[in-house]
C-alpha positions, -999 to 999 in steps of 0.1 A, spaced: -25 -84 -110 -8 -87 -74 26 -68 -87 3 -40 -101 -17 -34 -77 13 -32 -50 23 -1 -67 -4 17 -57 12 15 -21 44 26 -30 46 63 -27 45 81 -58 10 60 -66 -24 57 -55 -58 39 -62 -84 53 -80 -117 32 -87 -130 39 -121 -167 26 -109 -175 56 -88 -141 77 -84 -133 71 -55 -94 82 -43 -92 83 -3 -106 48 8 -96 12 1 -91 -19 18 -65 -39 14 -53 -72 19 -18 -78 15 10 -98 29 49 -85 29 78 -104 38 102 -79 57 138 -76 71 133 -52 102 166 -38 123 148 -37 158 167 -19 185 161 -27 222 172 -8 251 181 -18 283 150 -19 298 139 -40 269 117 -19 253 119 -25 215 123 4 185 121 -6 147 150 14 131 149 3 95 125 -21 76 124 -31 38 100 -49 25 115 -81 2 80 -93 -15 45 -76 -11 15 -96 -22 -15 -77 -27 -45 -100 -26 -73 -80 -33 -78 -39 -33 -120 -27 -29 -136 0 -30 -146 14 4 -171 35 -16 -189 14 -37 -177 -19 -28 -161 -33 -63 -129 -50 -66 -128 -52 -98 -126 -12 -111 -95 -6 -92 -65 5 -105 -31 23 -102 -23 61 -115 4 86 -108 -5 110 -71 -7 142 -78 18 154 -59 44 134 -80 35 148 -113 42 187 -100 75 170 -85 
């Protein structure tokens, strides 16, 4: 379910519990493996250009709402269907 649920963070997706319908508030857990391009200036302060994330695995999505991690699941935004 790891794969699935990571596609709620991608943009074009969100969560949506189906125990109370909830849409705005989740916590996640999740680790990603990244390649960052960091930039530092002279006076070694540091700027992240670019990053891509090679692998996200998503542990566990909840409801901030009612709590259940178990009636979570992906659907198309909004905004992407009128796109």
């Amino acid at each position: 379910m790891s794969a699935e649920l990571a596609q709620g963070l991608e943009p074009g997706a969100r969560f949506r519990c189906d125990g109370c319908g909830n849409v705005t508030r989740f916590d996640v857990v999740a680790t990603d493996r990244t390649r960052r391009y960091h930039h530092f200036d002279l006076g070694g302060e540091r700027t992240i250009e670019e990053e891509e994330i090679l692998r996200r695995d998503v542990e566990s999505v909840t409801c901030r709402w009612c709590g259940r991690d178990d009636a979570v699941r992906v659907e198309v935004a909004p905004s992407a269907d009128a796109g």
